[in-house]
C-alpha atoms as a printed R data frame, in Angstrom:
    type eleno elety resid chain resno       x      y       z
1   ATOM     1    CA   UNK     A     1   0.000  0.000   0.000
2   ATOM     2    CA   UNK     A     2   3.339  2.594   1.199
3   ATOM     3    CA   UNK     A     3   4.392  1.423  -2.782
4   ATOM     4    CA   UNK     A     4   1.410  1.825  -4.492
5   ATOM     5    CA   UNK     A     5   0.766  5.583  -2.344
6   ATOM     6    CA   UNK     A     6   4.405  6.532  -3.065
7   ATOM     7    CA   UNK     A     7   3.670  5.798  -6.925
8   ATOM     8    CA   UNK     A     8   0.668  7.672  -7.203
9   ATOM     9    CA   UNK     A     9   2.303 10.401  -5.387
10  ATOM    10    CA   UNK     A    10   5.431 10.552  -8.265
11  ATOM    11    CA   UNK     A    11   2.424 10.178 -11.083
12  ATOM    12    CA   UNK     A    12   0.366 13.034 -10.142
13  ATOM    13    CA   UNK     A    13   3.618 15.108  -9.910
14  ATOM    14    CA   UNK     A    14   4.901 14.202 -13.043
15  ATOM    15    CA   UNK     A    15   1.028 14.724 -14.678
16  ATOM    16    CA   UNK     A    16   0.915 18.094 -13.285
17  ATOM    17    CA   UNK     A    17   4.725 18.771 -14.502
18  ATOM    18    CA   UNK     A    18   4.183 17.635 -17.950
19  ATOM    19    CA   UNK     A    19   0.695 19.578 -18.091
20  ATOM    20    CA   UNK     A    20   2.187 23.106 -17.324
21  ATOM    21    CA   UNK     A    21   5.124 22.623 -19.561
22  ATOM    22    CA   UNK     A    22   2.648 22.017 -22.208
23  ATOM    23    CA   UNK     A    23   0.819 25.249 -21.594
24  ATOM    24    CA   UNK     A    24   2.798 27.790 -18.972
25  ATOM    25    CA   UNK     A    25   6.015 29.138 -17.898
26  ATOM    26    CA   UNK     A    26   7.336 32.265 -16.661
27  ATOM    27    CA   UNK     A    27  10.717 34.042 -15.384
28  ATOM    28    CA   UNK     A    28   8.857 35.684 -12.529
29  ATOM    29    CA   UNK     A    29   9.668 34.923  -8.617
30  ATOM    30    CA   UNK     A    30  10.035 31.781  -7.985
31  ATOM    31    CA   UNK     A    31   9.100 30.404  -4.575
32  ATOM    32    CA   UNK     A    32   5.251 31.399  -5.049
33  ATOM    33    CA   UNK     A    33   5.959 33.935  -1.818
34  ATOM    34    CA   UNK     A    34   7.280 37.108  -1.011
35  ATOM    35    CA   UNK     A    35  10.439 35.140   0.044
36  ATOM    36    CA   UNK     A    36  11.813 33.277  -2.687
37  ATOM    37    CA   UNK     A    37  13.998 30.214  -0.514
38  ATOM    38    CA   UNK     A    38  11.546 27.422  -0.469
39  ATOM    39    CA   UNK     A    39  11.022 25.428   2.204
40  ATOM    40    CA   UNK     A    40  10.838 21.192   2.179
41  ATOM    41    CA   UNK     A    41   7.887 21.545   4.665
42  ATOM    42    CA   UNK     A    42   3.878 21.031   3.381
43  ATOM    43    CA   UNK     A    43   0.658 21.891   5.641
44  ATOM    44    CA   UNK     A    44  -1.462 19.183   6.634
45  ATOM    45    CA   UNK     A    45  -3.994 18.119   4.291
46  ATOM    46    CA   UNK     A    46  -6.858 20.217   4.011
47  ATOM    47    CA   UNK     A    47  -5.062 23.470   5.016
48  ATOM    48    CA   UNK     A    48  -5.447 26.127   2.322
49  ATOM    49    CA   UNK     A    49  -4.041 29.507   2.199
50  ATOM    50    CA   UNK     A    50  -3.303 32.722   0.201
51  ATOM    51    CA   UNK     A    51  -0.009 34.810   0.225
52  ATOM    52    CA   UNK     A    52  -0.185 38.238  -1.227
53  ATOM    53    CA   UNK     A    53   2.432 41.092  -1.599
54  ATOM    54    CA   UNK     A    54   3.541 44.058  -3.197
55  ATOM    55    CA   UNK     A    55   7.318 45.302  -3.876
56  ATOM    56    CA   UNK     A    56   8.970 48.312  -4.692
57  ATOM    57    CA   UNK     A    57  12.455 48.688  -5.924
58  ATOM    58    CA   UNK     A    58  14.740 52.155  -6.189
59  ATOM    59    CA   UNK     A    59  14.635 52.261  -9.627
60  ATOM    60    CA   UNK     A    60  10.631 52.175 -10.038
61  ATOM    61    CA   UNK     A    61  10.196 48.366 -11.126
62  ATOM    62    CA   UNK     A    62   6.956 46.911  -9.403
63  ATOM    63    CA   UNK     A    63   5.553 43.245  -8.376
64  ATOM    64    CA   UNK     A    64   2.177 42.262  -7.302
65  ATOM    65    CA   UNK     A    65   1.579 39.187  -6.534
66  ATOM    66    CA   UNK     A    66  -1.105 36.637  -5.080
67  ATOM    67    CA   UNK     A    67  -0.499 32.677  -4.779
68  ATOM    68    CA   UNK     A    68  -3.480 30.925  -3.281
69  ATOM    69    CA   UNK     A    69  -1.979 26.810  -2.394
70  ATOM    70    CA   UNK     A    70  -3.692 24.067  -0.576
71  ATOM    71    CA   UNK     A    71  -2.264 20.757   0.689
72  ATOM    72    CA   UNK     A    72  -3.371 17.203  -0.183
73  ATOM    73    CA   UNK     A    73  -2.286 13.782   1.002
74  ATOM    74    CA   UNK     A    74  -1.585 11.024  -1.220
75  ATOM    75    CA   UNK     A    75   1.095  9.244   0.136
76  ATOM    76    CA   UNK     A    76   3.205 11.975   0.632
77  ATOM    77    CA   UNK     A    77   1.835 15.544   1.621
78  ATOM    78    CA   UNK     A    78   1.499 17.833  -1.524
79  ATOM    79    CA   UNK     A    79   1.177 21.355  -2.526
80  ATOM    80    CA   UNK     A    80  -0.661 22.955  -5.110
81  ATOM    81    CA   UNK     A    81  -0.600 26.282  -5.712
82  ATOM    82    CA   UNK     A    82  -0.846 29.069  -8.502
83  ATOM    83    CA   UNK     A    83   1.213 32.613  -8.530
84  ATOM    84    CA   UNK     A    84  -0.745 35.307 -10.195
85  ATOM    85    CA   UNK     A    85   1.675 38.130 -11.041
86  ATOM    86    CA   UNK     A    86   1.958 41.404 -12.353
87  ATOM    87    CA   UNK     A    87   5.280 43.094 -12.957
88  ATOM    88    CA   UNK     A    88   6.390 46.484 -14.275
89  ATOM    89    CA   UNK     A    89   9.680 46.499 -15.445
90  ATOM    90    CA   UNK     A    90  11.525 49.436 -17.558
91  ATOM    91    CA   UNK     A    91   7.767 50.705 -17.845
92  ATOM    92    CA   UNK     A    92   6.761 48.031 -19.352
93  ATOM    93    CA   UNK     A    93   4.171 45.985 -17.642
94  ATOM    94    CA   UNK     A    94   3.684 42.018 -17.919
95  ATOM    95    CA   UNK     A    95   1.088 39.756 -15.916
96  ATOM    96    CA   UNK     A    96   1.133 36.214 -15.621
97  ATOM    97    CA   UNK     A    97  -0.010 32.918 -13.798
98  ATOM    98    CA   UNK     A    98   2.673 30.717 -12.428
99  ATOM    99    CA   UNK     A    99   1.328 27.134 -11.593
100 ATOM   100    CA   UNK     A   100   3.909 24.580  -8.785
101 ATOM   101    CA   UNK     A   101   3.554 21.408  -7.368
102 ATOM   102    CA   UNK     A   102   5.591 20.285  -4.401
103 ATOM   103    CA   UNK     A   103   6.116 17.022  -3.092
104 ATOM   104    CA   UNK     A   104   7.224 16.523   0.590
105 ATOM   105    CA   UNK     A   105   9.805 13.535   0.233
106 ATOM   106    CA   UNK     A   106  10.971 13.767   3.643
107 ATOM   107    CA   UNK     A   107   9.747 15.590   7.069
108 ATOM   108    CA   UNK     A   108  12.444 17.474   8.379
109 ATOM   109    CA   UNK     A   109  13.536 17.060  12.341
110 ATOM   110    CA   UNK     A   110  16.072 18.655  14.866
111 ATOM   111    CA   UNK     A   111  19.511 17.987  13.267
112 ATOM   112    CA   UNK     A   112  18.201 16.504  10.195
113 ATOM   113    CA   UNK     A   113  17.165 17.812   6.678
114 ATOM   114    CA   UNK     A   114  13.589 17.255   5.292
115 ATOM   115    CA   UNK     A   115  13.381 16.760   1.160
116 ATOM   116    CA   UNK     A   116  10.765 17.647  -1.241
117 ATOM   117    CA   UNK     A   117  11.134 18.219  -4.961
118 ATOM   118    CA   UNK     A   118   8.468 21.409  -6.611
119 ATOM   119    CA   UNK     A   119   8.069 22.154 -10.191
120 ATOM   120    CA   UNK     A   120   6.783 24.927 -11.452
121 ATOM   121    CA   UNK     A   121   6.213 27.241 -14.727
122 ATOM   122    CA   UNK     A   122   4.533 30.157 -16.035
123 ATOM   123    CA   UNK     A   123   2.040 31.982 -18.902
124 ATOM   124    CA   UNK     A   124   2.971 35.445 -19.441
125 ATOM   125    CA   UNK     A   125  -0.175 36.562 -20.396
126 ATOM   126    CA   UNK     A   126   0.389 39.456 -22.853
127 ATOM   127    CA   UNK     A   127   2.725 37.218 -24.874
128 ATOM   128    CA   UNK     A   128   1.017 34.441 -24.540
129 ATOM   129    CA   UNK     A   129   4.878 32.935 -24.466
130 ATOM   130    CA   UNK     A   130   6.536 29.695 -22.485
131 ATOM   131    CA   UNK     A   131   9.151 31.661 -20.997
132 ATOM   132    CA   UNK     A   132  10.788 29.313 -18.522
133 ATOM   133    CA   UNK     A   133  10.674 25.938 -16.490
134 ATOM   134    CA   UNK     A   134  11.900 25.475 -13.234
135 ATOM   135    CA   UNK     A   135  12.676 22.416 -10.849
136 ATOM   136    CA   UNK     A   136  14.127 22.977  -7.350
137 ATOM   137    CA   UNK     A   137  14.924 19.978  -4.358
138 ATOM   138    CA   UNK     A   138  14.215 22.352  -1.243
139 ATOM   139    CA   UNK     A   139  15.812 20.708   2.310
140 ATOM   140    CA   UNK     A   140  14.958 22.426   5.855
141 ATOM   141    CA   UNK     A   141  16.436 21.231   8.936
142 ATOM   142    CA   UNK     A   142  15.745 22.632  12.349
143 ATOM   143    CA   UNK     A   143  18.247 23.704  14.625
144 ATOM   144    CA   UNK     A   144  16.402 24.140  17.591
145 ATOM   145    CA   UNK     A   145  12.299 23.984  17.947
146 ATOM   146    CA   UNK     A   146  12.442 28.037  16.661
147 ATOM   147    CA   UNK     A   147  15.227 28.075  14.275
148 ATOM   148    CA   UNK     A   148  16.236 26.663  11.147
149 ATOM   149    CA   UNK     A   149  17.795 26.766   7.281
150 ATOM   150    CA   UNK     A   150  17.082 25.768   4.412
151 ATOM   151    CA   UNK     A   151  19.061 25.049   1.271
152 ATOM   152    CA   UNK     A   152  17.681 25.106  -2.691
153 ATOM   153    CA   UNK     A   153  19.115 23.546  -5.357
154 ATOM   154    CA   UNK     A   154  17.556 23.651  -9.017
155 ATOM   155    CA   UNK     A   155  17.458 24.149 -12.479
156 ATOM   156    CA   UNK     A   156  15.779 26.520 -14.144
157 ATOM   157    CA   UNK     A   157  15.384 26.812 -17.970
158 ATOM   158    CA   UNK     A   158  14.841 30.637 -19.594
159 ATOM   159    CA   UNK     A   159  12.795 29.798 -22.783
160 ATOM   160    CA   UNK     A   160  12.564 33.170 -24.056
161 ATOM   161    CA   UNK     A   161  16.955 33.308 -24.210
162 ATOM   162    CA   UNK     A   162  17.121 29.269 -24.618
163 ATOM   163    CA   UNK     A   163  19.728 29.561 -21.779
164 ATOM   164    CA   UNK     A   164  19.781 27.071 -18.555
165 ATOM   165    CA   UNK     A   165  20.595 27.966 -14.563
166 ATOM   166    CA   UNK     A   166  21.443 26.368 -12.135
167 ATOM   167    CA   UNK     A   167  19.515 27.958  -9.048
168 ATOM   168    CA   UNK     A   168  20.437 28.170  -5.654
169 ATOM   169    CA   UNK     A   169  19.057 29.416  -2.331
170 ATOM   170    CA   UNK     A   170  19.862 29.613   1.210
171 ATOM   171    CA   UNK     A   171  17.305 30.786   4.258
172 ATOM   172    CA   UNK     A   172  17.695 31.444   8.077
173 ATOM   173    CA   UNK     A   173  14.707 32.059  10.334
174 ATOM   174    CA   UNK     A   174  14.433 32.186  14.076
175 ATOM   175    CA   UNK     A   175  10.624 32.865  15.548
176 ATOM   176    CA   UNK     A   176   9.977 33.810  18.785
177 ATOM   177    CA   UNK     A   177   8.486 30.812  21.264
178 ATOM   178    CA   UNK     A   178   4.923 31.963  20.842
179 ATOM   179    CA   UNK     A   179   5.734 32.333  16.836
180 ATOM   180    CA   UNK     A   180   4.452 35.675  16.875
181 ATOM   181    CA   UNK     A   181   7.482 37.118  15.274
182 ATOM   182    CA   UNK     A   182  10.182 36.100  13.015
183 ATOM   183    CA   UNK     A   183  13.271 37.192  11.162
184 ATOM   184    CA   UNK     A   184  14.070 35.855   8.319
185 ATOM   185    CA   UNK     A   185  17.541 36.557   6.129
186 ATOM   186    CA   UNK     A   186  17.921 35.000   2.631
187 ATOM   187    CA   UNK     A   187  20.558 34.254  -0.475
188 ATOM   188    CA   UNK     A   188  19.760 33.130  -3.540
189 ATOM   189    CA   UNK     A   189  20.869 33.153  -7.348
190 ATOM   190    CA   UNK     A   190  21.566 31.385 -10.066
191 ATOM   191    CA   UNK     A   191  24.111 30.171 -12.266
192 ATOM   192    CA   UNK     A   192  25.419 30.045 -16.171
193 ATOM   193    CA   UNK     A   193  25.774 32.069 -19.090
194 ATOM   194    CA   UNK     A   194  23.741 35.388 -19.179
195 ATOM   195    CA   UNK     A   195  24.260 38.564 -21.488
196 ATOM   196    CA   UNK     A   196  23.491 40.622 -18.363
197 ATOM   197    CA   UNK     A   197  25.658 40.030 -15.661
198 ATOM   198    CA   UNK     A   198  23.863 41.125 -12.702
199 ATOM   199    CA   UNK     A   199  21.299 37.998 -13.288
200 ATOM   200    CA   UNK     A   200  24.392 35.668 -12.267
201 ATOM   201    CA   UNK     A   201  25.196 37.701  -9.209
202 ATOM   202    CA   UNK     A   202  23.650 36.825  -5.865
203 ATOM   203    CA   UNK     A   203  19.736 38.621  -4.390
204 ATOM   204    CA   UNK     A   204  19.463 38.984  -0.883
205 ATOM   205    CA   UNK     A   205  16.286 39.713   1.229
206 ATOM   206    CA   UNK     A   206  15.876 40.076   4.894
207 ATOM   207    CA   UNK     A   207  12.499 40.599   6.371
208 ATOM   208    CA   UNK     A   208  10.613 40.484   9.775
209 ATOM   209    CA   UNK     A   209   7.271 38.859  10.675
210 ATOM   210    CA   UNK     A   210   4.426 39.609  12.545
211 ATOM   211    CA   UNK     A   211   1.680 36.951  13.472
212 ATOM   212    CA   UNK     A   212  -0.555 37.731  15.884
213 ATOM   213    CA   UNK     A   213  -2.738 34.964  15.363
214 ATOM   214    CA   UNK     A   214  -2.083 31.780  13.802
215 ATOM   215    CA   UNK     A   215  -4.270 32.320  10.453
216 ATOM   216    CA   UNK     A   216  -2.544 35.391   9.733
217 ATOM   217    CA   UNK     A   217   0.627 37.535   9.159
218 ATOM   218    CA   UNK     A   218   2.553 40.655   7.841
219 ATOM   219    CA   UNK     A   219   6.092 40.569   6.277
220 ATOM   220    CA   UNK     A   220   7.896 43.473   5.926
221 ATOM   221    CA   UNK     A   221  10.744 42.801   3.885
222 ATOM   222    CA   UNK     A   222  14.068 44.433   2.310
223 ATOM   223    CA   UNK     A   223  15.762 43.222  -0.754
224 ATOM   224    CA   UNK     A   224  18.680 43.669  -2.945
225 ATOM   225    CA   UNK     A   225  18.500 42.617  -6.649
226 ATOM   226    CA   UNK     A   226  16.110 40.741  -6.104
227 ATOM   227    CA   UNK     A   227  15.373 40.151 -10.054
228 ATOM   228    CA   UNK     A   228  18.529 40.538 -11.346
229 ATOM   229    CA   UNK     A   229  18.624 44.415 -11.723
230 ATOM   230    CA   UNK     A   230  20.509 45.716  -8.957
231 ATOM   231    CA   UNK     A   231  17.836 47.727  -7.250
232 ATOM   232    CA   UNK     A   232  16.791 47.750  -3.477
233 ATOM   233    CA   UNK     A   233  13.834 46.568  -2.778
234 ATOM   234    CA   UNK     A   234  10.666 46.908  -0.369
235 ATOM   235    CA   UNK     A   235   8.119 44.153   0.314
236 ATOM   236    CA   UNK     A   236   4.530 44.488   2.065
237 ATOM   237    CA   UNK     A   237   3.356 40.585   2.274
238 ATOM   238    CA   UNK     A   238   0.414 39.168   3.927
239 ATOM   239    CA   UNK     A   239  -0.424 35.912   4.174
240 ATOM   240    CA   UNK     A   240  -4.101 34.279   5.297
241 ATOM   241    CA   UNK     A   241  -4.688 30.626   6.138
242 ATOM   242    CA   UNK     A   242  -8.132 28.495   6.345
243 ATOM   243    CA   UNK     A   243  -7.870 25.253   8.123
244 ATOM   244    CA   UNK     A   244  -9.696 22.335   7.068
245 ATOM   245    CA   UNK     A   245 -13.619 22.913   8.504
246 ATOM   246    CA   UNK     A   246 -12.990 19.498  11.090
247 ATOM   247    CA   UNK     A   247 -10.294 21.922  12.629
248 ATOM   248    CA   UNK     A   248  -7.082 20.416  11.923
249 ATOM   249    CA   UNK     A   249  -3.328 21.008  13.152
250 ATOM   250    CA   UNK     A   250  -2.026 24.349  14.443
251 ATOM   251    CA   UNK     A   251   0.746 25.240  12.436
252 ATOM   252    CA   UNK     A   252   4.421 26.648  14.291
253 ATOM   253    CA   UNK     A   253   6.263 26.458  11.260
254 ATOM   254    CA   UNK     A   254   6.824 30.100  10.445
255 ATOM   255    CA   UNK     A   255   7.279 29.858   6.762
256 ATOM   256    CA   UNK     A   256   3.838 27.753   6.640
């Protein structure tokens, strides 16, 4: 039965993979949050929620974004979740819908790494172009019951330039006991060939969280190239959950 669950598990992944190659893909953010280091961690079945947020950079780019997800169980927990985006860039705008599975391959514990494996892509909407595919093995171990990292690792292909990355991340977070606040400080990138060299060079983002009750928070967030154009960057993010109606698990990750 653990076989035939873990099988099913791999084939609705790999359905879901194959459909949005077929018909999406975008270069937009990639983590389907504000924060763009994914995490191996997936709510407990039934959970749904919906991030939202809004940057500004120093040189008058704009993102808005909202990704409604909800969890599932078959086998192994999984994610579903689509990033609706709109981004101005050089005055020129561009929306989009950015479609990602994850699959939890692993929990993660004290002093050792949880796995999953996400794929996602994109539909730029006023093109009506496959601009990119993207695959990324997210791990998360704790350090202690409030802190933790996690590492990305990934490929990402830029259809529009036919040029492949290799992507990279790395988070910390530390909440406070009652996980009403957090702080959160990330690195990520990619790497390869590019024509513009400030898409190889490393983004950075460091933001803190409130929560004052469990179905809801507020990030407010700084960031440094965070889309490969060297600008600072300010983040308002919000994210609202809705447990299963039965009630379900109450969640202390502070990513989740």
């Amino acid at each position: 039965m653990v076989c035939s669950s873990q099988t099913a598990a791999v084939v609705l992944v790999a359905s879901f993979l194959i459909a949005v190659v077929a018909a999406f893909s975008d270069d937009a953010l990639a983590a389907g949050a504000a924060y763009q280091v994914d995490t191996s961690e997936v709510s407990e079945a039934g959970n749904c929620k919906v991030e939202s947020w809004a940057s500004w950079a120093s040189n008058r780019d704009f993102i808005a974004a909202v990704s409604p997800a909800c969890a599932f169980n078959i086998g192994r927990p999984l994610e579903l979740s689509t990033q609706f985006t709109y981004i101005r860039s050089d005055e020129e705008p561009r929306t989009g819908a950015i479609p990602k599975a994850k699959l939890n391959l692993r929990p993660s514990s004290i002093g050792s790494f949880g796995l999953a494996i996400s794929a996602q892509a994109g539909f730029d909407f006023l093109t009506r172009e496959n601009t990119s595919l993207a695959v990324t093995i997210p791990a998360t171990m704790r350090l202690s019951e409030n802190t933790r990292i996690n590492l990305n690792a990934g490929w990402l292909w830029d259809r529009i330039e036919d040029r492949h990355f290799m992507t990279y991340g790395l988070v910390f977070d530390s909440r406070t006991s009652d996980n009403i606040w957090t702080v959160t400080a990330e690195v990520f990138g990619q790497i390869g060939a590019a024509e513009v060299t400030t898409t190889v060079q490393p983004r950075f983002q460091a933001g803190l969280r409130y929560r004052p009750v469990d179905r809801f928070n507020i990030d407010l967030i700084y960031g440094r190239n965070i889309t490969g154009e060297m600008a600072n960057w300010v983040t308002l993010a919000t994210t609202i959950r809705f447990p299963p109606p039965s009630g379900g698990k109450k969640s202390e990750d502070p990513r989740d």
